[in-house]
C-alpha positions in Angstrom: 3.8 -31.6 -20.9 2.2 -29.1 -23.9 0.0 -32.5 -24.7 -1.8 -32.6 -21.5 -5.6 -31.4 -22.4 -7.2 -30.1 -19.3 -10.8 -29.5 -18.7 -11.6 -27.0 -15.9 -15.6 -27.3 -16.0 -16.4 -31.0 -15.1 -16.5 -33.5 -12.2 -19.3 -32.8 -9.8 -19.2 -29.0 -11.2 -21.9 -29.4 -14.0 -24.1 -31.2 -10.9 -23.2 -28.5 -8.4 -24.4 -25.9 -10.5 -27.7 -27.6 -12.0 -28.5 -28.3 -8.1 -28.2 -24.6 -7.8 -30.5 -23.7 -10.4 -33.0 -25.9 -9.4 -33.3 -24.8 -5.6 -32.9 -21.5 -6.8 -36.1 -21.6 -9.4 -37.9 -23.4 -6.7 -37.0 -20.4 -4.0 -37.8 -17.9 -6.1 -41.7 -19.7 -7.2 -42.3 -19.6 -3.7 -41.1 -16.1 -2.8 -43.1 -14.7 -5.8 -46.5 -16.6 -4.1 -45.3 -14.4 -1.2 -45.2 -11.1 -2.9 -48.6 -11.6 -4.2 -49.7 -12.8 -1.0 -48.8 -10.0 0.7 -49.7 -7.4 -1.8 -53.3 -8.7 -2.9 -54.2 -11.5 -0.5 -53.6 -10.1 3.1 -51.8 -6.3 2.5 -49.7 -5.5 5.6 -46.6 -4.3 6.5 -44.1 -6.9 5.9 -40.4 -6.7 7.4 -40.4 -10.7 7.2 -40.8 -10.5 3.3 -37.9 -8.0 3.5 -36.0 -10.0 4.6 -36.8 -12.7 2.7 -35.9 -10.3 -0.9 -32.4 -9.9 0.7 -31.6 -13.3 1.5 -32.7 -14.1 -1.7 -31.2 -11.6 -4.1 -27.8 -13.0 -1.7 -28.7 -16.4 -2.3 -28.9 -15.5 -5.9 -25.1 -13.6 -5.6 -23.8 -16.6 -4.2 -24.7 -19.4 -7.2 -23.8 -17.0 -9.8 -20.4 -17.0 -7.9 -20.4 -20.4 -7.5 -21.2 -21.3 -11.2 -18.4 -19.2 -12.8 -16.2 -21.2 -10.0 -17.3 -24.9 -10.9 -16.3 -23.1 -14.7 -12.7 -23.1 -13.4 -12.2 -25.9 -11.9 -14.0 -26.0 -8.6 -16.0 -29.3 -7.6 -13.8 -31.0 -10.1 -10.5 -33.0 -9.7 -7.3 -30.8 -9.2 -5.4 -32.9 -12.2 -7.9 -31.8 -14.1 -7.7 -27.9 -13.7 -6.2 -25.5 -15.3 -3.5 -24.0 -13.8 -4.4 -20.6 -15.4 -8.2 -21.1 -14.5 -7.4 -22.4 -11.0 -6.7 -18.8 -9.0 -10.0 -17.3 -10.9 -12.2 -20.7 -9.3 -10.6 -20.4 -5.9 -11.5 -16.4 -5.8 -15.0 -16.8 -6.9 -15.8 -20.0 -4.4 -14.6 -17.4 -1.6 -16.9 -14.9 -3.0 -19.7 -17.3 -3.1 -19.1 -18.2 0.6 -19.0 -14.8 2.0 -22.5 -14.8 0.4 -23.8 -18.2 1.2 -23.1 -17.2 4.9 -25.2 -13.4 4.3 -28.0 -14.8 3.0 -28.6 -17.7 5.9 -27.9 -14.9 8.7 -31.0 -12.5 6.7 -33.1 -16.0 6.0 -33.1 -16.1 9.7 -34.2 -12.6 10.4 -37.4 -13.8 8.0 -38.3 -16.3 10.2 -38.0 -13.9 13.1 -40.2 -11.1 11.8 -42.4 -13.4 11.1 -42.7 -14.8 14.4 -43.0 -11.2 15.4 -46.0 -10.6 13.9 -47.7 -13.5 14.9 -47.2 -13.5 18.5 -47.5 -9.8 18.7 -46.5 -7.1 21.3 -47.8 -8.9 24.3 -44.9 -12.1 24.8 -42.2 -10.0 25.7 -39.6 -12.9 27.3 -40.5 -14.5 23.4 -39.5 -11.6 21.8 -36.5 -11.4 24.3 -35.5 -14.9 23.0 -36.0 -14.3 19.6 -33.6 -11.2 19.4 -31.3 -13.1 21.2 -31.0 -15.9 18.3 -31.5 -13.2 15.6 -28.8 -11.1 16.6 -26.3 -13.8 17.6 -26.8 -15.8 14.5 -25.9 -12.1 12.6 -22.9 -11.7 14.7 -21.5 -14.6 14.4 -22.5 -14.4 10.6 -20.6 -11.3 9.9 -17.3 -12.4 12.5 -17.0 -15.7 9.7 -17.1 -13.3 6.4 -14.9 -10.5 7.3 -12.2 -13.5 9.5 -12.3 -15.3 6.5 -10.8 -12.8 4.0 -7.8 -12.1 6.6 -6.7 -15.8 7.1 -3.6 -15.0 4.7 -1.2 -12.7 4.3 -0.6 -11.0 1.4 -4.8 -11.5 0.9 -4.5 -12.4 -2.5 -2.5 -15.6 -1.3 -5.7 -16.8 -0.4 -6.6 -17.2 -4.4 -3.5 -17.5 -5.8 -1.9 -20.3 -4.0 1.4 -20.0 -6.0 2.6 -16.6 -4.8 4.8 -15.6 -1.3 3.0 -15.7 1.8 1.5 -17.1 4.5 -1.8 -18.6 6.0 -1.1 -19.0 8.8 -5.0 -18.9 10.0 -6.4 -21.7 8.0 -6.7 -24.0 10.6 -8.5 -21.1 12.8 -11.0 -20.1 9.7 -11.7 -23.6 9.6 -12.8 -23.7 14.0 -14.6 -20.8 13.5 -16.3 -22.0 10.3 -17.4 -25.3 12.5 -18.0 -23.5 15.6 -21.1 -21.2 13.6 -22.1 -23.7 11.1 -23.0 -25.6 14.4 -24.6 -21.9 15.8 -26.4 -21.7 12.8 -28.0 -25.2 12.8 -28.9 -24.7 16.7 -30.8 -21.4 15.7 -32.8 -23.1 12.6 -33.8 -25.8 15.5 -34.7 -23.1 18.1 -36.9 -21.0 15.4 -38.3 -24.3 14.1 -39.6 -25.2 17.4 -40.1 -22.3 18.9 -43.7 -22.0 17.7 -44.2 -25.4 19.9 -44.1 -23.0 22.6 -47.1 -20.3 21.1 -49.7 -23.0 19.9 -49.7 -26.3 22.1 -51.2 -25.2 25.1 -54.5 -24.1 23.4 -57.7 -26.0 24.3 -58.0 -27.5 20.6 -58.0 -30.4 18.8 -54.9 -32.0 18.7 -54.8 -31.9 15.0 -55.2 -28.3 15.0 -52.1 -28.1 16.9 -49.8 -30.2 15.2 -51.1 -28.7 12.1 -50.4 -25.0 13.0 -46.9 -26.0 14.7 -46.2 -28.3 11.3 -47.0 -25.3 9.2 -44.4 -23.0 11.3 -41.4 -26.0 11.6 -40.4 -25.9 8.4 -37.0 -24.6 9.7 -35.9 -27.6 11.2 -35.2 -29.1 7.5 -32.5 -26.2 7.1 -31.3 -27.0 10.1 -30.5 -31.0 9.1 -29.0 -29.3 5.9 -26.7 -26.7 8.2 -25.2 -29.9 10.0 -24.3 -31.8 7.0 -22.3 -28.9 6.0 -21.0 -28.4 8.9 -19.8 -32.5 8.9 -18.6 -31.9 5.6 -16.6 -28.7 6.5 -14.8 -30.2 9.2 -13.7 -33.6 6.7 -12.6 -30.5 4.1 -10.0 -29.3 6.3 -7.8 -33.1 6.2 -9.1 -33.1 1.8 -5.8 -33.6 0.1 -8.4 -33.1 -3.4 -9.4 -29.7 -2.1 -11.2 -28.8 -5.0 -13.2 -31.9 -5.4 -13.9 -32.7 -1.9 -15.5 -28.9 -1.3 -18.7 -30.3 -3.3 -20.9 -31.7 -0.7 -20.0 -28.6 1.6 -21.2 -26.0 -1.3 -24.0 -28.7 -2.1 -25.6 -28.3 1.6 -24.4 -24.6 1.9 -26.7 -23.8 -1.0 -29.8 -26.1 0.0 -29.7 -24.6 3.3 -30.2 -21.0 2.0 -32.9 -22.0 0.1 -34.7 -24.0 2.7 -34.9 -20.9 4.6 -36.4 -19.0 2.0 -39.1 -21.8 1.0 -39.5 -22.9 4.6 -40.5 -19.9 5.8 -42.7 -18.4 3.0 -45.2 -21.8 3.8 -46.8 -19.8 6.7 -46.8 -16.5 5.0 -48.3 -18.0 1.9 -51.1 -19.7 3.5 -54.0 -17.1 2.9 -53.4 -17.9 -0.4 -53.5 -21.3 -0.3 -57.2 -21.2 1.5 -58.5 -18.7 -0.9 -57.8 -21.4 -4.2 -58.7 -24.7 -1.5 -62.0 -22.6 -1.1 -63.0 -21.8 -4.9 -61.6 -25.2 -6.0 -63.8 -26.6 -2.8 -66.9 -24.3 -4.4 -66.6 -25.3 -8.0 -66.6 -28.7 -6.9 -70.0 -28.8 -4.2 -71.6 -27.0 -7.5 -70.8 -29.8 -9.8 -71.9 -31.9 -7.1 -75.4 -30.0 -6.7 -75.8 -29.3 -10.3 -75.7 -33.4 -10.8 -77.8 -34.8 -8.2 -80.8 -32.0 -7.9 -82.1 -33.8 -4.5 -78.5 -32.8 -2.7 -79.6 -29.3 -4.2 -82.8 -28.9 -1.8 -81.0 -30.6 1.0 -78.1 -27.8 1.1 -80.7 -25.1 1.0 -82.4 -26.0 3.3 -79.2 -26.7 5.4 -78.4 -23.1 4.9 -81.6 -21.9 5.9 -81.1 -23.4 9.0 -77.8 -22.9 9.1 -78.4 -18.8 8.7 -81.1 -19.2 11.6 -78.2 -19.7 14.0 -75.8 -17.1 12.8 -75.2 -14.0 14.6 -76.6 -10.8 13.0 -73.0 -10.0 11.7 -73.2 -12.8 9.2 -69.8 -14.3 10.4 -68.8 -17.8 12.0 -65.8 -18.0 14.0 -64.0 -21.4 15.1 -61.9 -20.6 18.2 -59.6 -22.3 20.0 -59.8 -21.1 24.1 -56.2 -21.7 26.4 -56.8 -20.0 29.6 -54.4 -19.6 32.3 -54.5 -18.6 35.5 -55.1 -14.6 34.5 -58.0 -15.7 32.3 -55.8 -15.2 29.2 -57.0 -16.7 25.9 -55.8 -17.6 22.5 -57.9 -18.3 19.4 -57.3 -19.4 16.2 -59.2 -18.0 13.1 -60.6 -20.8 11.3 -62.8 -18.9 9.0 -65.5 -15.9 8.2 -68.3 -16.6 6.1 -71.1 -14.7 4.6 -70.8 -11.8 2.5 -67.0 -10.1 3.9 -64.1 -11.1 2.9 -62.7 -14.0 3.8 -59.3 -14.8 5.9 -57.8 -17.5 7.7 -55.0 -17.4 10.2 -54.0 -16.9 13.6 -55.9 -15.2 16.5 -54.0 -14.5 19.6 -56.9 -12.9 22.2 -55.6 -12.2 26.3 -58.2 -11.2 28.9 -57.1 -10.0 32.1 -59.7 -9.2 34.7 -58.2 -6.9 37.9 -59.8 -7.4 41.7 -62.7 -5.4 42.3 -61.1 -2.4 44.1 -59.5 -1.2 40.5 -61.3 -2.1 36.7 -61.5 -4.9 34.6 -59.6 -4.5 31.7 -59.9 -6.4 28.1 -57.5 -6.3 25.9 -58.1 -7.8 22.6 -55.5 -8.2 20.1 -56.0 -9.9 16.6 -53.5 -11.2 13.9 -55.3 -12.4 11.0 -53.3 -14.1 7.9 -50.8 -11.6 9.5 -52.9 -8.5 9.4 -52.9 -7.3 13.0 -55.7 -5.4 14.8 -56.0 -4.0 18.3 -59.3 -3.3 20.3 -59.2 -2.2 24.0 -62.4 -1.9 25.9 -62.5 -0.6 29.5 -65.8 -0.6 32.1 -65.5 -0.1 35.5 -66.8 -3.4 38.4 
């Protein structure tokens, strides 16, 4: 028995924790494009990049725990382990759990703000909904981490497998652990979709549509990678290789905190994304000019007729009308030219004209790569 060598750190532990750096460099690239987004693109107040930090600096908790884990013996075969290293590996894969579950439930609340802002003040069933699935998601979020610590009794039992005591509320952690893994994936479906609901109905093209709900649906990928671990939870609790069958459960526990992240930092980093298609678009139509002289006088002449047709304020809009039955309307913002600076982004504008007898009021309410503006107007019939 002194002869047996083990080797804590191998199995799938080396490729658990190389998939964690990699989603994890690829979260934080895309978070950082937020930042600057925010800050020097489109400045605004924003709770949805908040959130976002949180979720990630969890996120970021969570693999460290999960790397010095795989170290002792987690994601590898139990024959293999360490005895000595095998309580230290079970303690931090609990750790990493607790945070696993924090950072989805604030990746969420993202997505939410987010939402907020673009719809604005005016959907108030919408924003209804969406506090619904924010604050059950959180609930049930924080029931799993604080039930999970208290499933044995003394609670280091739960680490140190060896010692006196009981658990007797494995099997329950377990039903509750499927029960809001299969909560959590519903919610990344209903916020995935739910912007479905704010952009089909406009009078545009249908590629506008799909392209603005596509941009927005991102969530729907975390929500594939919630139900795989949820399958993969439910085969852990019949494992009798507990240590080497928890790897595709912490595989698609990780990839579905960082699919939040990335997912939802695509709509918030799209100002930026026009601002480099534009100059790239630029520096190539003067290439273009500068070769064939002829296209030259053709585009100037194109803007001079072009500038003949502008309003005096030097801007062009492309909107996008959905009227209802009170007149309401909702536009995208495809662009502004001319000398001011330019922005791309959402539009949401709502008429509503009263009878006669009382006014006609015009509400006007603007979200523009998510800076928001309101203009009220009122005149008398």
């Amino acid at each position: 028995m002194d002869d047996v060598q083990y080797q804590s750190y191998g199995g799938r532990g080396p490729l658990l924790v190389r998939i964690a750096i990699v989603e994890a460099v690829t979260a934080t690239i895309f978070l950082v494009l937020r930042v600057y987004t925010v800050v020097f693109i489109a400045p605004r107040k924003a709770w949805d990049l908040l959130w976002s930090a949180i979720a990630w600096v969890s996120a970021l908790i969570s693999i460290i725990f999960i790397s010095v884990a795989c170290h002792h013996g987690i994601a590898n075969h139990l024959d293999n382990i360490d005895p000595e290293d095998l309580p230290t590996g079970n303690l931090f894969s609990w750790l990493a759990d607790t945070f696993f579950i924090l950072s989805s439930g604030t990746g969420k609340l993202a997505v939410i703000a987010l939402l907020f802002h673009v719809q604005g003040p005016t959907k108030r069933n919408g924003r209804r909904f969406l506090w619904f699935i924010g604050g059950s998601d959180m609930f049930w979020s924080i029931f799993q981490m604080i039930f999970l610590w208290f499933q044995c009794k003394p609670i280091h039992k739960l680490w140190h497998q060896e010692i006196a005591g009981s658990c007797l509320l494995t099997t329950a952690i377990v039903k509750v652990g499927i029960f809001v893994g299969a909560w959590c994936a519903a919610c990344d479906f209903l916020l995935a979709f739910y912007p479905i609901f704010l952009f089909w109905k406009l009078e545009t093209s249908w590629k506008i549509r799909v392209g603005l709900c596509l941009l927005f649906c991102g969530g729907a990928v975390a929500g594939a990678a919630a139900i795989l671990k949820t399958y993969y939870l439910m085969n852990l609790a019949v494992a009798k290789d507990l240590t080497y069958a928890i790897f595709p459960t912490d595989t698609w526990a990780i990839t579905e905190q960082y699919l939040i992240i990335i997912m939802s930092s695509i709509p918030a980093i799209r100002p930026l994304c026009a601002r480099v298609f534009r100059k790239a678009s630029s520096k190539l139509s003067t290439t273009k000019t500068n070769t064939h002289p002829t296209s030259q006088t053709r585009w100037t002449e194109l803007q001079s007729f072009r500038k003949t047709m502008q309003p005096s304020t030097t801007q062009s809009m492309a909107a996008a009308h959905y009227c209802e039955h009170n007149e309401s309307s909702e536009e995208i913002l495809a662009a502004h030219t001319g000398e001011q600076k330019y922005h791309s982004g959402i539009m949401v504008t709502t008429q509503v004209s009263i009878s006669p007898d009382h006014q006609e009021e015009v509400d006007k309410q603007s979200y523009a790569d998510s800076n928001v503006s309101t203009e009220r107007a009122t005149r008398p019939e």
